[in-house]
ZANUDO-994104 format. One record per residue: residue number from 1; residue in one letter; x, z, y of N, C-alpha, C in turn. Coordinates in nm, 4 decimals. Layout:
REM ZANUDO-994104
SITE   n res      n.x      n.z      n.y     ca.x     ca.z     ca.y      c.x      c.z      c.y
SITE NUM   a        X        Z        Y        X        Z        Y        X        Z        Y
...
***
This chain:
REM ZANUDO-994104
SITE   n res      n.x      n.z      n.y     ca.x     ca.z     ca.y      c.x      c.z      c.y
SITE   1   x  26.1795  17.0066   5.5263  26.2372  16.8750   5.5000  26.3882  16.8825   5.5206
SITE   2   x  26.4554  16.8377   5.4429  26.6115  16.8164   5.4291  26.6861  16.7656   5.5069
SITE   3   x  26.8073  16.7482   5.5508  26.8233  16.6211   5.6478  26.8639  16.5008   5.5784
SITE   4   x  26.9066  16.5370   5.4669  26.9028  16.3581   5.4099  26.7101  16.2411   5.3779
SITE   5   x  26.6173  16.3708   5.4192  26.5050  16.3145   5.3843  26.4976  16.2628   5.5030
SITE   6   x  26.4665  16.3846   5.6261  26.4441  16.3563   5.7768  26.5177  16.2168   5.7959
SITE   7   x  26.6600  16.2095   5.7715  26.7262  16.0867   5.7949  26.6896  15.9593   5.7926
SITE   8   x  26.6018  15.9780   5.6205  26.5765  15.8604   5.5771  26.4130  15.8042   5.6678
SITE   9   x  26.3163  15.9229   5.6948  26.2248  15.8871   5.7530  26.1997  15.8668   5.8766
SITE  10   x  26.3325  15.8922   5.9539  26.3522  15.8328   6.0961  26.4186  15.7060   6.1019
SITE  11   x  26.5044  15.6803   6.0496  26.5598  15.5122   6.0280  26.4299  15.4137   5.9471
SITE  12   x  26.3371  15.4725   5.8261  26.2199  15.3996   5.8167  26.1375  15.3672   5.9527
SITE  13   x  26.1104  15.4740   5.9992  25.9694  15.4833   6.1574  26.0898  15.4058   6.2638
SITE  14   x  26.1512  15.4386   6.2955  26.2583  15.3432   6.3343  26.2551  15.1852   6.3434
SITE  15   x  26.2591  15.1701   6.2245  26.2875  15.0264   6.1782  26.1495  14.9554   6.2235
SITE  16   x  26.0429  15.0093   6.1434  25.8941  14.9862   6.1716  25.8713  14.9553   6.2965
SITE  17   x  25.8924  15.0493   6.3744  25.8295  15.0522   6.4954  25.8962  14.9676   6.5857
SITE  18   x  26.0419  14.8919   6.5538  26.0798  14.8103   6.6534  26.0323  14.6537   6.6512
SITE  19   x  26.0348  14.6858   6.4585  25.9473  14.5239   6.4799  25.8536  14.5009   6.5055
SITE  20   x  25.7314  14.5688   6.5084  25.6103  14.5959   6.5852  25.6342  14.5428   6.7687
SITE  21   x  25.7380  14.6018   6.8406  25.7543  14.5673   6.9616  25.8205  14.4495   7.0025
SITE  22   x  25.8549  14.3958   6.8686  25.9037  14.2207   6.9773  25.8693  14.1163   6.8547
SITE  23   x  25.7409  14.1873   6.7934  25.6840  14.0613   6.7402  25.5902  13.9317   6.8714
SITE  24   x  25.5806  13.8291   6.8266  25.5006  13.7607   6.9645  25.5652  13.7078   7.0516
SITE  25   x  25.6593  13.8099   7.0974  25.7201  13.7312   7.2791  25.8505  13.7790   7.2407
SITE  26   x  25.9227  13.5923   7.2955  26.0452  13.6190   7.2614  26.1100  13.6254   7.4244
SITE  27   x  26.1939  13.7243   7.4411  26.2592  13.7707   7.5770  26.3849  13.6416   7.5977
SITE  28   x  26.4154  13.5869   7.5211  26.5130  13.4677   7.5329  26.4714  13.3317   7.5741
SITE  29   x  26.2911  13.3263   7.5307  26.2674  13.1850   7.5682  26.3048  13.1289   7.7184
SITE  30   x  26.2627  13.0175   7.7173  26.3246  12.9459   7.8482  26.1665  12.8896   7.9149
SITE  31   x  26.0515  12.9087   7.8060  25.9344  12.7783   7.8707  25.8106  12.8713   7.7652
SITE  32   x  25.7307  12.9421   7.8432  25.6156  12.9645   7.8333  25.5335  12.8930   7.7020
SITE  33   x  25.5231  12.9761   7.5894  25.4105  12.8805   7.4210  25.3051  12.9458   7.4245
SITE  34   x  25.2229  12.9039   7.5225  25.0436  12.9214   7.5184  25.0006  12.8787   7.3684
SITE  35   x  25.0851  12.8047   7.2953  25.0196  12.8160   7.1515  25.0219  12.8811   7.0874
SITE  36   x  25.0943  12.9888   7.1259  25.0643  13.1188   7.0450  24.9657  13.2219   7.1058
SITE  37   x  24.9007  13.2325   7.1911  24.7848  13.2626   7.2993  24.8242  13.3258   7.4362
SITE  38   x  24.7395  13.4311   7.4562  24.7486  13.4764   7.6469  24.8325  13.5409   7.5626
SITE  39   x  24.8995  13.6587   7.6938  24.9798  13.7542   7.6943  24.8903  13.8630   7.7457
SITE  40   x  24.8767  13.9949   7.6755  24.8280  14.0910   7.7487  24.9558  14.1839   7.7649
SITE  41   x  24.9513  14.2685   7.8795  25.0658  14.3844   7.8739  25.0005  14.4543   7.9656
SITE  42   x  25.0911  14.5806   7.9742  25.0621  14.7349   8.0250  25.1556  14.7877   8.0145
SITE  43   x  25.1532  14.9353   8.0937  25.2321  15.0076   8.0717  25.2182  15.1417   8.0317
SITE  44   x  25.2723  15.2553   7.9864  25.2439  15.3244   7.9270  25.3733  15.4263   7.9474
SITE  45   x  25.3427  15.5726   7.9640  25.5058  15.6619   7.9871  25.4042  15.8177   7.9493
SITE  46   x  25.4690  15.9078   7.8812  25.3998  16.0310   7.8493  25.5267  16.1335   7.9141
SITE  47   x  25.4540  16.2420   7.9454  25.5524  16.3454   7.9748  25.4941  16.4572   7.8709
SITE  48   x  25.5881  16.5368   7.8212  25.5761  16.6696   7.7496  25.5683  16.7977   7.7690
SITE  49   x  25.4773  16.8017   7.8691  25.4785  16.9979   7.9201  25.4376  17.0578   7.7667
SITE  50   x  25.4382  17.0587   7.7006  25.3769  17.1854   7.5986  25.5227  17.1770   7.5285
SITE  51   x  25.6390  17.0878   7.5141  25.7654  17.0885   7.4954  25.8270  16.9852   7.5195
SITE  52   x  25.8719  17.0533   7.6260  25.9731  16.9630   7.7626  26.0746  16.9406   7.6938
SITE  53   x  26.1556  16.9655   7.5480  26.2795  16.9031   7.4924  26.2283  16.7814   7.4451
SITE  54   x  26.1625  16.7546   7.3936  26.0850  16.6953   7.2918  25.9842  16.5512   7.3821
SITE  55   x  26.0783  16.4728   7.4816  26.0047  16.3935   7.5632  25.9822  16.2863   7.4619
SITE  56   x  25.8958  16.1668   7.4846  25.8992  16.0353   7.3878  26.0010  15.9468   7.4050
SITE  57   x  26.0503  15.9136   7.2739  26.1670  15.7833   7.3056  26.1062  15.6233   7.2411
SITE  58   x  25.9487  15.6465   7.2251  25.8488  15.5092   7.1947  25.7386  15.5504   7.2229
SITE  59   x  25.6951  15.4909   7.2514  25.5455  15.4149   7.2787  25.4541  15.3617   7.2183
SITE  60   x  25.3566  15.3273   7.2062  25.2908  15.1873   7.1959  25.1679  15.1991   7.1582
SITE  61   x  25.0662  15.1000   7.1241  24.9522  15.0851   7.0839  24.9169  15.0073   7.0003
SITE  62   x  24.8021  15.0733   6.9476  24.7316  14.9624   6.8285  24.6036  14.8888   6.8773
SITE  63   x  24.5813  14.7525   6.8878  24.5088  14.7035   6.9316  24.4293  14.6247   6.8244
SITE  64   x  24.2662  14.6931   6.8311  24.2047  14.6098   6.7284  24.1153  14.4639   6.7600
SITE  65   x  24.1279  14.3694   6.6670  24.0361  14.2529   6.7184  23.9143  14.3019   6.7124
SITE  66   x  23.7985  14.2929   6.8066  23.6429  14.2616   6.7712  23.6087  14.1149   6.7775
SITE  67   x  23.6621  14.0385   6.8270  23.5996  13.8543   6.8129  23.7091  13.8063   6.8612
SITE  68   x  23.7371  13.7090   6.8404  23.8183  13.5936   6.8541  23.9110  13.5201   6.7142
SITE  69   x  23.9669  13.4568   6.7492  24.0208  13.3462   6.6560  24.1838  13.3699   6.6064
SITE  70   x  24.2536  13.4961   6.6961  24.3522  13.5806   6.6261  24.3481  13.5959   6.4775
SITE  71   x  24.4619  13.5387   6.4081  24.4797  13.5575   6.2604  24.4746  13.6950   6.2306
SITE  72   x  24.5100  13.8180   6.3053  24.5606  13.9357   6.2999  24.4099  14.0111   6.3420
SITE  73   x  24.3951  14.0995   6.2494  24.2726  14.2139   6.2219  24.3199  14.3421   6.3703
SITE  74   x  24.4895  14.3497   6.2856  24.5320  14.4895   6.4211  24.6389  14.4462   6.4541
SITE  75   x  24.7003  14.4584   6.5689  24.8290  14.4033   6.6315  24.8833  14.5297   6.6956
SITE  76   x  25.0099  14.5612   6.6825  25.1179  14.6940   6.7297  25.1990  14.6246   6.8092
SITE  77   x  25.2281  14.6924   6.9332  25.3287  14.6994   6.9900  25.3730  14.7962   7.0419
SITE  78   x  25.4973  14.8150   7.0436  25.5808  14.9325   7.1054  25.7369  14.9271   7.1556
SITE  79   x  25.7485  14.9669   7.2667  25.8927  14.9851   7.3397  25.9807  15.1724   7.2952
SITE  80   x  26.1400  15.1139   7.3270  26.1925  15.2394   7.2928  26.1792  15.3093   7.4668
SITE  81   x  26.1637  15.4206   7.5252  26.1970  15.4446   7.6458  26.2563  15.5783   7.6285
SITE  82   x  26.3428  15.6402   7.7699  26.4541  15.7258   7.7797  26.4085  15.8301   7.7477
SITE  83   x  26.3823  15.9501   7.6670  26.3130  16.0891   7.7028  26.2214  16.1063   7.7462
SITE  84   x  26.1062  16.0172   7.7351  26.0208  16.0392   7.8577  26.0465  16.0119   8.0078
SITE  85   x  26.1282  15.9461   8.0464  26.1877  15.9352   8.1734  26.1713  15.7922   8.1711
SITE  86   x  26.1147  15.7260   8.1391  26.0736  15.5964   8.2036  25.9720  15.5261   8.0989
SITE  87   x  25.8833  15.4225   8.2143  25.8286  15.3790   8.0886  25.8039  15.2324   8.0464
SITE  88   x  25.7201  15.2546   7.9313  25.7212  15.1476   7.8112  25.6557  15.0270   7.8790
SITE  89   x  25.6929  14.9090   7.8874  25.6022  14.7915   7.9539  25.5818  14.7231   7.8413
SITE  90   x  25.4772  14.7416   7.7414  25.3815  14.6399   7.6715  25.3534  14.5194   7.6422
SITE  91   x  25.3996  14.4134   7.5527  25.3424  14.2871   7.6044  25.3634  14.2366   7.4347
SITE  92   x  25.2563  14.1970   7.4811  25.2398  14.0833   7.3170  25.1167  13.9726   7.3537
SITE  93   x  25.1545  13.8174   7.2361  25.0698  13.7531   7.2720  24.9304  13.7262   7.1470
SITE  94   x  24.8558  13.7215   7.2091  24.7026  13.7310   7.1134  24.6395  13.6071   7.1695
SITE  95   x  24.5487  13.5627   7.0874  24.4530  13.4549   7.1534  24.3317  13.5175   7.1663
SITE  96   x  24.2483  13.4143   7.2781  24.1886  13.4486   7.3567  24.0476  13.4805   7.2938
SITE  97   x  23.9754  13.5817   7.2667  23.8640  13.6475   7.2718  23.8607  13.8381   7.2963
SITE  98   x  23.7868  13.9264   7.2335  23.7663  14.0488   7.2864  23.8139  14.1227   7.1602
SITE  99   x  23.8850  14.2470   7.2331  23.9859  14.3412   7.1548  23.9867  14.5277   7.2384
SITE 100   x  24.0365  14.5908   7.1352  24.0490  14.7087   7.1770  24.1353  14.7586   7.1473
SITE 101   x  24.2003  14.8729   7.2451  24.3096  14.9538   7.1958  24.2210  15.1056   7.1107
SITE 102   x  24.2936  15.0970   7.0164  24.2397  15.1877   6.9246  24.3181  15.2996   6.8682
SITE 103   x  24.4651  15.2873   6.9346  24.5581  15.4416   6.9034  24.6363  15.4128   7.0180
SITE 104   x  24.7079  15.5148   7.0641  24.7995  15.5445   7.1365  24.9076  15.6217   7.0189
SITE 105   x  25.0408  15.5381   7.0386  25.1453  15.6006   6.9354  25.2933  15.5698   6.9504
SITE 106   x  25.3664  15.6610   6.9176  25.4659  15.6909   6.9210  25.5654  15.7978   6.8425
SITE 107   x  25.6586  15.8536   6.9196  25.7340  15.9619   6.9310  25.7949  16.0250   6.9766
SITE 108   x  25.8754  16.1361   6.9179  26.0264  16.1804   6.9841  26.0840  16.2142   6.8326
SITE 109   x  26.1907  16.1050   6.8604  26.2887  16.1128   6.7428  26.3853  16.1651   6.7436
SITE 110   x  26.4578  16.3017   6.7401  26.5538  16.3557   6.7640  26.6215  16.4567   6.6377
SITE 111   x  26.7569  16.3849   6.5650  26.7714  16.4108   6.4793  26.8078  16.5679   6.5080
SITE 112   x  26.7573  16.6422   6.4084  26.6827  16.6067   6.2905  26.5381  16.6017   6.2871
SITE 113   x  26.4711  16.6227   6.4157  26.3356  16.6486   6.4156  26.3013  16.4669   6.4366
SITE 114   x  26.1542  16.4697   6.3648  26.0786  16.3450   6.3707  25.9574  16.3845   6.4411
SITE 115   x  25.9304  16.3521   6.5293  25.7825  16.4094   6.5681  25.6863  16.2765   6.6357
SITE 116   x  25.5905  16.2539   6.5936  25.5072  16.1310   6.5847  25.3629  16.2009   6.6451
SITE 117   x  25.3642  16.0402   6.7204  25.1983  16.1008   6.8043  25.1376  15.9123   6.7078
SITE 118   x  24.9717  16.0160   6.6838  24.9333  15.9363   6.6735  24.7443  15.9630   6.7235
SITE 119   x  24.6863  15.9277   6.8133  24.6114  15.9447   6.9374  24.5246  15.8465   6.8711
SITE 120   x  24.3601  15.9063   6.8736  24.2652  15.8109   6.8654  24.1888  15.7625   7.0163
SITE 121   x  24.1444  15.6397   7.0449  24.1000  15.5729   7.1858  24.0139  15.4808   7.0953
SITE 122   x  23.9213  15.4678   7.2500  23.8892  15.3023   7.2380  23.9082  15.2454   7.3819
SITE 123   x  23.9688  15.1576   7.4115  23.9625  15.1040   7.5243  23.9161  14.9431   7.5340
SITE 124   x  23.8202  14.9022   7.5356  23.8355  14.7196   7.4821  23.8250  14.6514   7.6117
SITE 125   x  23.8700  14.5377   7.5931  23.9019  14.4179   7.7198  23.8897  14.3027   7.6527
SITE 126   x  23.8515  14.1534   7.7322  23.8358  14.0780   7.7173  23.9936  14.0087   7.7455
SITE 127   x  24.0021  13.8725   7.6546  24.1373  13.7715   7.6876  24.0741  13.6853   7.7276
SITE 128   x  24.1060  13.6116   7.7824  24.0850  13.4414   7.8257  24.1975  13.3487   7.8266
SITE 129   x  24.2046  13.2034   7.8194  24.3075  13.1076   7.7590  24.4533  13.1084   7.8561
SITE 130   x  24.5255  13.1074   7.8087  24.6147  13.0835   7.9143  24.6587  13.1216   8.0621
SITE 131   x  24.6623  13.2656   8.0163  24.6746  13.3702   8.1220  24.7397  13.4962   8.1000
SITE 132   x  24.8222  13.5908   8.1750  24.8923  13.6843   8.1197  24.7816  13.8031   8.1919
SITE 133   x  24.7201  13.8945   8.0703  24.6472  13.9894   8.1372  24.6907  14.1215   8.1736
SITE 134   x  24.6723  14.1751   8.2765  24.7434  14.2884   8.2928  24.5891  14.4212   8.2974
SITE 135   x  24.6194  14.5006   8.1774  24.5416  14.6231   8.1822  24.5993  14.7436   8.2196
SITE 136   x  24.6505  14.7424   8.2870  24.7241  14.8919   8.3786  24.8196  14.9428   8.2968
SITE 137   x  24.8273  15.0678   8.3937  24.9102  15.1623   8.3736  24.8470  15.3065   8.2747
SITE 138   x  24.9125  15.3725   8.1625  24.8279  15.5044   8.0796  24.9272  15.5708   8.0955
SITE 139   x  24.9308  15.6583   8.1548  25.0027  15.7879   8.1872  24.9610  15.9079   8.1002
SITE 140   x  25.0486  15.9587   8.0314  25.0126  16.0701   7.8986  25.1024  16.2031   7.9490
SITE 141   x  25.0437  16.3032   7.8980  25.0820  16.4312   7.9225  25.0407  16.5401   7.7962
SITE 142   x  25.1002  16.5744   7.7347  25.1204  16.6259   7.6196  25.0788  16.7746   7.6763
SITE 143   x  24.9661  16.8264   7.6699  24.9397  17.0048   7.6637  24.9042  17.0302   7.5609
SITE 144   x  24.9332  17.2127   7.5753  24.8791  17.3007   7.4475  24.7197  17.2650   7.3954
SITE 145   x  24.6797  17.3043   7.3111  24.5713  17.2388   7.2748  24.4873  17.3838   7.2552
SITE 146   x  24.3969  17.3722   7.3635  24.3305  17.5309   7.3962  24.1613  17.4997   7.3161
SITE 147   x  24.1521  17.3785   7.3533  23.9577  17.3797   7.2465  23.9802  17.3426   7.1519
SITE 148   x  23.9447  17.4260   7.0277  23.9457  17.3432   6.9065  23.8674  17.2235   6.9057
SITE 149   x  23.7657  17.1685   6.9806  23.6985  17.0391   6.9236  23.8416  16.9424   6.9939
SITE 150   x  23.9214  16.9774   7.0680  24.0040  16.8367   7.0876  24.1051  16.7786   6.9747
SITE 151   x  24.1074  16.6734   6.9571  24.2033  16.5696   6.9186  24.3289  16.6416   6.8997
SITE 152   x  24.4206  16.6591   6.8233  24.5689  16.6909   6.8807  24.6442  16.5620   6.8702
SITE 153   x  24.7616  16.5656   6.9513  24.8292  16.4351   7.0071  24.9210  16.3694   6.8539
SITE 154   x  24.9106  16.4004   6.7269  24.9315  16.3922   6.6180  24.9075  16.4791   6.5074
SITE 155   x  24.9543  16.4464   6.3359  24.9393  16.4631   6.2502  24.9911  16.6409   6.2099
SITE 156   x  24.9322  16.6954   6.1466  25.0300  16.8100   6.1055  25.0838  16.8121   6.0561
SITE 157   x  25.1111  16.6795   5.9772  25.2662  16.6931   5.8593  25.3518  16.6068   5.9015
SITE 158   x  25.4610  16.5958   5.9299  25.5659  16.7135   5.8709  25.5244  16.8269   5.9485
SITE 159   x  25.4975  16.9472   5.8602  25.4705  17.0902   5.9548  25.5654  17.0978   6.0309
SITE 160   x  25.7295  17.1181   6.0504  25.8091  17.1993   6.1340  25.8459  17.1161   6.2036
SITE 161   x  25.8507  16.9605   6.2088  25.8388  16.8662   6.2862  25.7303  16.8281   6.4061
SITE 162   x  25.6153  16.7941   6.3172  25.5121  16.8369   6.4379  25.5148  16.9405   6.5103
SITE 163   x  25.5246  17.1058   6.4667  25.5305  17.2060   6.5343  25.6696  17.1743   6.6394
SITE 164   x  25.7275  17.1624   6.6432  25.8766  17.1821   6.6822  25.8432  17.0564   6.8063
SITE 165   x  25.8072  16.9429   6.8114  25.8149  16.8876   6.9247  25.6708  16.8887   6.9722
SITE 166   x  25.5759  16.9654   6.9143  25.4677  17.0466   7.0019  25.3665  16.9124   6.9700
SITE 167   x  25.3613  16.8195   6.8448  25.2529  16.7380   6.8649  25.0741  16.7590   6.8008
SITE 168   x  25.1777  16.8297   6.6926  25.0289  16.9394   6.5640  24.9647  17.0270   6.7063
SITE 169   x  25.0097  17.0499   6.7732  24.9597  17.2278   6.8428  24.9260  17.1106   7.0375
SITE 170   x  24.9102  17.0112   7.0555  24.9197  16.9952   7.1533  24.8210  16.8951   7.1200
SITE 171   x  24.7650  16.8340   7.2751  24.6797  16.7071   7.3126  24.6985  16.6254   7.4096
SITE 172   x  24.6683  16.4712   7.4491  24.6649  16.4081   7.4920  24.5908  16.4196   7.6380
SITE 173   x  24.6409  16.4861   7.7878  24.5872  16.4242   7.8986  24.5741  16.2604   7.9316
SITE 174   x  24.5270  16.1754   7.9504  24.5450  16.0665   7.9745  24.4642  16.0200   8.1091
SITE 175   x  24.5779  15.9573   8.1617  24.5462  15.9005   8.3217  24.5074  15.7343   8.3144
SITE 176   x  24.4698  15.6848   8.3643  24.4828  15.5168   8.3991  24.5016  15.4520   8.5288
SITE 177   x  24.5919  15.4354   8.5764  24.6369  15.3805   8.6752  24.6651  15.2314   8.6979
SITE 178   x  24.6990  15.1938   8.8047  24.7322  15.0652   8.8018  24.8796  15.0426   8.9327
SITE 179   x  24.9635  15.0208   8.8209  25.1193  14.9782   8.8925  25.1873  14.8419   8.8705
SITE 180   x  25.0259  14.8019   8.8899  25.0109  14.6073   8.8858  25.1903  14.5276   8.9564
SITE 181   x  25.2654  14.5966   9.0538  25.3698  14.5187   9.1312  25.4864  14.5646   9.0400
SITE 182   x  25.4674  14.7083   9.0307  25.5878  14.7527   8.9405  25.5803  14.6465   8.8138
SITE 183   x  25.4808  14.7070   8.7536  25.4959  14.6391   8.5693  25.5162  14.4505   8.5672
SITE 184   x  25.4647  14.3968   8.6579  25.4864  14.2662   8.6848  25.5931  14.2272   8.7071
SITE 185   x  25.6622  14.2801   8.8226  25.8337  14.2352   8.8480  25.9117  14.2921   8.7058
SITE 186   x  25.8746  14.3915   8.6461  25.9424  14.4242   8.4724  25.9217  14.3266   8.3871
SITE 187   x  25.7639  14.2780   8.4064  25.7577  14.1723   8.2880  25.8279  14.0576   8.3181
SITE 188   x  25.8208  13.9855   8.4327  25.9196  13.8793   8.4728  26.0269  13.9118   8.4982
SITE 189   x  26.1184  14.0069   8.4683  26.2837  14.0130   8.4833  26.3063  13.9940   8.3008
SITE 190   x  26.2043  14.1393   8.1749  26.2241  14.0796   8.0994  26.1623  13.9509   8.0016
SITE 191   x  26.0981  13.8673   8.0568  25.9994  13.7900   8.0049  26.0447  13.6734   8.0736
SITE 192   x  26.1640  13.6266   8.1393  26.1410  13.4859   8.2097  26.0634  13.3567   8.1885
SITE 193   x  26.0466  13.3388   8.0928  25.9616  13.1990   8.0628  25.7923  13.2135   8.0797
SITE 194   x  25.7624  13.3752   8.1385  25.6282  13.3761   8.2353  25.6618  13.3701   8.3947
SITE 195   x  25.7879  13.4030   8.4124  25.7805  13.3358   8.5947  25.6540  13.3353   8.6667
SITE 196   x  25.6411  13.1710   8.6138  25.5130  13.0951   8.7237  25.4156  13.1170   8.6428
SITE 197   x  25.3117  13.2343   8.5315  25.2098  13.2320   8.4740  25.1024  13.2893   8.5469
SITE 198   x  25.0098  13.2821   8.5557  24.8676  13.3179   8.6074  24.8576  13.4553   8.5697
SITE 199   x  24.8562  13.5482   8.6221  24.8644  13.6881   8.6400  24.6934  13.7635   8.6683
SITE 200   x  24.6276  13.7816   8.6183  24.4859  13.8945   8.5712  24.5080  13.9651   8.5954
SITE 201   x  24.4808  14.0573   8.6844  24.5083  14.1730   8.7358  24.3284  14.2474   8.6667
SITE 202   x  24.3109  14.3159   8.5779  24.1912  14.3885   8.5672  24.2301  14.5184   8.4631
SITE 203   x  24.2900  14.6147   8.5215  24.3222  14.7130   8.4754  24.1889  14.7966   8.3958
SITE 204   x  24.2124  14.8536   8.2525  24.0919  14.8760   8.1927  24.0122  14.9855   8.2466
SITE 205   x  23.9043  14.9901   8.2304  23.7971  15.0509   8.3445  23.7408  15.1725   8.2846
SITE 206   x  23.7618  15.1716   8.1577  23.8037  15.3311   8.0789  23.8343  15.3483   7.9540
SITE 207   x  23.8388  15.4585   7.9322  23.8916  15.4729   7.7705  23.8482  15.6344   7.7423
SITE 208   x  23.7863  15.6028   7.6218  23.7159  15.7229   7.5410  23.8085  15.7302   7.4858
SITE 209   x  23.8158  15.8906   7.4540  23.8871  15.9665   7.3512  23.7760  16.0458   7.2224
SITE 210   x  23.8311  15.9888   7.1211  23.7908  16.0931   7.0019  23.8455  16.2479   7.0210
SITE 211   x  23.6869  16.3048   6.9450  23.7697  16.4628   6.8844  23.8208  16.4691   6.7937
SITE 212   x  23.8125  16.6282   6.7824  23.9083  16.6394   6.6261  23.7778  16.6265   6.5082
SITE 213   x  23.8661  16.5332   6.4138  23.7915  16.5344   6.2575  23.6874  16.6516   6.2579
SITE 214   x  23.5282  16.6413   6.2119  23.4175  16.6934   6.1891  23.3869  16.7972   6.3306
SITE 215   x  23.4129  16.7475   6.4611  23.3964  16.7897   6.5564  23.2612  16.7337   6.6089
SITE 216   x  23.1625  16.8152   6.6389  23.0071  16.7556   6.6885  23.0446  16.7375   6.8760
SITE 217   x  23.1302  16.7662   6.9001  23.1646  16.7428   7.0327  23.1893  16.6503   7.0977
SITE 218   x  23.0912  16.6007   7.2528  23.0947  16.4504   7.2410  23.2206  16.3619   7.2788
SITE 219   x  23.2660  16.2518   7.3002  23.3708  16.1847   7.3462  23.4023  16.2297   7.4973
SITE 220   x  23.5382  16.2376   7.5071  23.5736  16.2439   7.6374  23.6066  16.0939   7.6694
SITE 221   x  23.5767  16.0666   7.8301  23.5631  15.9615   7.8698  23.6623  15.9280   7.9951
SITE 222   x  23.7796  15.8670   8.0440  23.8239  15.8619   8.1230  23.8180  15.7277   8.2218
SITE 223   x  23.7976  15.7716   8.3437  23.8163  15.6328   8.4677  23.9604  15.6464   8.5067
SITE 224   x  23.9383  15.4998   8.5945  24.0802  15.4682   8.6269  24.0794  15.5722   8.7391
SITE 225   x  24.2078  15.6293   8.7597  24.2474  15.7147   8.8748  24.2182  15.8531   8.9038
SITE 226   x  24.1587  15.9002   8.8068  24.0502  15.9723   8.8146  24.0960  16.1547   8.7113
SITE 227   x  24.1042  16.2496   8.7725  24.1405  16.3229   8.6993  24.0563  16.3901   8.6593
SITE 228   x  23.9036  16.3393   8.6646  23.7846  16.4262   8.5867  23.7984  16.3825   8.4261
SITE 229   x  23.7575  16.4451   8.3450  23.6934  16.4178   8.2344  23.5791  16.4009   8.2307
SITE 230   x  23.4845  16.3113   8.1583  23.3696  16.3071   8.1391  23.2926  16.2804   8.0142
SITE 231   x  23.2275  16.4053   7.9705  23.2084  16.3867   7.8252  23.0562  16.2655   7.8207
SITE 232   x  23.0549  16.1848   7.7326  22.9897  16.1123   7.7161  22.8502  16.1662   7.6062
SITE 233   x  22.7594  16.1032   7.5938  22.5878  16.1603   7.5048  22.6031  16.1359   7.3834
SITE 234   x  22.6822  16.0301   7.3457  22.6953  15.9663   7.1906  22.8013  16.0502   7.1417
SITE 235   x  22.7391  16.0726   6.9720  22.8212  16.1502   6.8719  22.9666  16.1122   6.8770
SITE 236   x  23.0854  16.1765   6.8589  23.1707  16.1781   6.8638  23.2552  16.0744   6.7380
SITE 237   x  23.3394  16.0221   6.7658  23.3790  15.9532   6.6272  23.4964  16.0497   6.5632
SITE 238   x  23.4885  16.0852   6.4171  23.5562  16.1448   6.3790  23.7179  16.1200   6.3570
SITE 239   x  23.8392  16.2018   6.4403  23.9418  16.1606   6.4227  24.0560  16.2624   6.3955
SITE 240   x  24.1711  16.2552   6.3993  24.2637  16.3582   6.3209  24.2703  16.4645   6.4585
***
């Protein structure tokens, strides 16, 4: 890829991906609009051992509806954060019924390299009316990718892009934690018009990972806190 192409497809993913992160909640309001529904947020930060140049400078997730009265089928959000050196605090507002996170995604955009993660999950949680929910903390760690049945942490094309910030050739560790005091005092410094909102503390209680596309290998399954893996009995869902 050229650099007038690379150029053009990092100022596109760029552009994309910021309006994705402050659709919903406006950081200027002054007074809390439950008419637009709850607030869910999280947080989210990856580190890159399989290539430590190549940290993420976004985040985010795709969250799919299963029931409720949300106009929106899939909802994105995503923050820019430093190199991997700090992380993304999450927040968008949805109304209240049951949803799942269904990618983990991002990058490292570093001209000239574009390198994009795009991570299959399911994690689902319930909303309820007029409440800001907090589903934890996902801590990501980018390794070499040693079993072929795993997932890799993105696409193989662009070849020398993916290769180069290690996302084609690498996979997704994923942690779940809960840094309920941290991410809260973040959301209310940038979120003022939640201040005084009713705060849910129920950090999600796990999240399956897909394998790789036509992999008979079953789902890996993660708990909060927990650095086991646990493969689950049900067929695997097929993913990139």
């Amino acid at each position: 890829m050229n650099h007038t192409v690379r150029l053009a497809v990092l100022g596109t993913m760029t552009a994309l991906l910021s309006a994705c992160g402050t659709m919903g909640l406006d950081k200027t309001a002054a007074q809390a609009d439950w008419a637009k529904g709850s607030v869910v947020m999280m947080s989210v930060n990856m580190n890159n051992e399989y290539r430590p140049s190549y940290g993420a400078t976004r985040l985010g997730v795709v969250v799919h509806k299963v029931k409720g009265d949300d106009a929106r089928r899939v909802i994105m959000v995503s923050e820019t954060v430093a190199d991997g050196k700090t992380d993304a605090v999450l927040a968008q507002q949805v109304a209240p019924g049951s949803y799942s996170i269904k990618t983990l995604y991002g990058g490292s955009f570093k001209f000239p390299i574009v390198g994009s993660i795009d991570f299959s999950v399911d994690a689902p949680f319930e909303v309820a009316s007029k409440t800001v929910l907090y589903l934890g903390h996902i801590s990501l760690m980018n390794r070499e990718k040693l079993d072929p049945d795993d997932q890799a942490t993105g696409s193989a094309i662009p070849l020398i892009d993916q290769a180069v910030s290690g996302f084609s050739g690498g996979t997704l560790q994923v942690s779940l934690m809960d840094h309920f005091d941290q991410d809260t005092a973040t959301f209310k410094r940038e979120y003022p018009a939640f201040q005084n909102a009713s705060f849910v503390r129920a950090p999600l209680s796990q999240m399956s990972i897909d394998r790789k596309t036509g992999s008979s290998a079953p789902k890996i399954v993660v708990k909060p806190d927990s650095k086991v893996i646990v493969a689950e009995t049900t067929p695997a869902t097929p993913a990139q």
